[in-house]
C-alpha angles and dihedrals in degrees: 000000000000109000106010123142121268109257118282118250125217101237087073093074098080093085146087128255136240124192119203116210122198133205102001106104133032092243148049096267141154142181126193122232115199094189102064106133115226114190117182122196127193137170141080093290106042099101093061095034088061093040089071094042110054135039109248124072102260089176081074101057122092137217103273094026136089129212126195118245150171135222110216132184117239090276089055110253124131133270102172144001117232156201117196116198115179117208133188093289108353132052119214127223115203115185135188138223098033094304105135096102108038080054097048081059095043088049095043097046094059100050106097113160090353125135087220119124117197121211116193100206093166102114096055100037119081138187128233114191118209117185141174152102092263097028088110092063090037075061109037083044086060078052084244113162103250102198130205128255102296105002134110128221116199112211138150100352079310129124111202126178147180115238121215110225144134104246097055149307104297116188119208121205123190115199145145120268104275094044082066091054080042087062103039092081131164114299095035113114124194124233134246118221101252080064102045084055086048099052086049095061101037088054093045085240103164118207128209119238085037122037091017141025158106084343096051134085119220088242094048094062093036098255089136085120096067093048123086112217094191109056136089130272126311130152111303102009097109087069093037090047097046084049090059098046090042095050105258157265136349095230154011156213111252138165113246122203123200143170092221119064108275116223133196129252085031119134125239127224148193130191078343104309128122105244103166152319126265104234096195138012144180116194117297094006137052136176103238130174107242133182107271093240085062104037094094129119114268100023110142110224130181119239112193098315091325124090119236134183138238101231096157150037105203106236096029123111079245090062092084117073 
């Protein structure tokens, strides 16, 4: 295909990862996360092993391009959230919240007679996060390669790709340590972790420990786009498909906004009826899990003694503001 990236070669595994964020803050920022999972698979098998693992369609992904992707338990509910990069003869699994591990086992334990082999490098392996309206041509100005959404550019030992989701065009870029000095150049703060919260609930970002996890459905915390609802089997499809043909879900993950401070672990409550609970919060807004009849744009809440509105629904073109 005309201008697609060269193929991607193995040595460049033996790296960390960045991810670039656009449009969510006012300024060039970044923030540095040491629990990112990275899985790699290799083997003759390990298209079609994966295919029946995760979410997404990775038959459909071709050498030089990502795809995003979840890991489920067998009710559905999710266990990580995931980028798959296929390389020339491996494909690469980046989770988020801690969840390498706890990947690598659920991976391991389902190869039976597979020619799949498994490598944890998340121990070795950290993320750097980059973010800003103008962080593409703070890129683009280090001469950095700046990919498109879902696909890969190989470049100075770097991989660097273009992930596919709803709050934005991330760009991830894989590299060796000094390549991670190399991009934090001058003008680039770093975040604190109240803003990093922050950034997570105005961008509708949820993360996963805290806004989504083993008691979530895809569906329920607007992850829809990294579920493919036309493949085969794999763990966990037979409840997310039977959601989609029934007509969904009871409630959702939505973006409150308020003119008091929101806090996290508060209910939620309509006509004076509990709805929901908000799971994370940064000053005056907060991501909550609310009923479905009541997660519209526009709804009034009450938060404590205090209204809030519903400005968002996570995983809608509105989610972002």
């Amino acid at each position: 295909m005309e201008g697609s990236p060269s193929p991607i070669r193995a040595h460049a595994l033996n790296l960390a990862i960045f991810v670039v964020m656009t449009d969510i803050s006012t300024e060039s920022v970044r923030w540095t996360n040491a629990n990112s999972g990275v899985i790699v698979l290799r083997g003759s098998d390990a298209e079609r092993f994966l295919n029946g693992m995760v979410t997404n369609d990775v038959t459909k992904i071709e050498i030089g391009h990502a795809a995003p992707g979840l890991l489920l338990d067998r009710k559905g509910h999710v266990l990580a959230l995931l980028d798959v990069l296929r390389t020339e003869d491996a494909f690469v699994l980046v989770s988020s919240g801690g969840t390498g591990t706890q990947v690598a086992e659920v991976l391991e334990k389902h190869i039976i007679a597979d020619d799949v082999d498994v490598e944890d490098r998340s121990s070795i392996w950290s993320e750097c996060v980059f973010d800003g309206p103008d962080i593409r041509a703070s890129l683009e100005a280090t001469s950095l390669p700046v990919p498109a959404p879902g696909e890969i550019v190989f470049e100075n030992d770097c991989i660097y790709w273009g992930a596919l989701q709803p709050t934005g065009v991330p760009v991830h870029v894989i590299g060796l340590a000094n390549e991670v000095q190399a991009l934090a150049a001058a003008g680039i703060r770093d975040l604190e972790e109240e803003e990093i919260a922050e950034l997570h609930v105005v961008s509708g970002w949820p993360r996963l420990g805290i806004d989504v996890g083993e008691r979530n459905f895809p569906q329920e915390a607007g992850l829809d786009y990294a579920v493919s609802q036309t493949k085969g089997c794999y763990i966990g499809q037979e409840i997310v498909a039977r959601i989609y043909a029934r007509g969904g879900v009871k409630k959702k993950l939505v973006q409150l906004e308020a003119k008091s401070k929101l806090a996290a672990d508060v209910a939620v409550e309509f006509e004076g009826s509990n709805i929901g609970q908000i799971t994370s919060a940064s000053k005056q807004r907060a991501l909550a899990y609310i009923k479905l009849g009541q997660a519209v744009v526009g709804t009034i809440v009450k938060v404590g003694v205090h209204d809030a509105q519903v400005v968002g629904i996570v995983g809608a073109a509105s989610s972002r503001s």
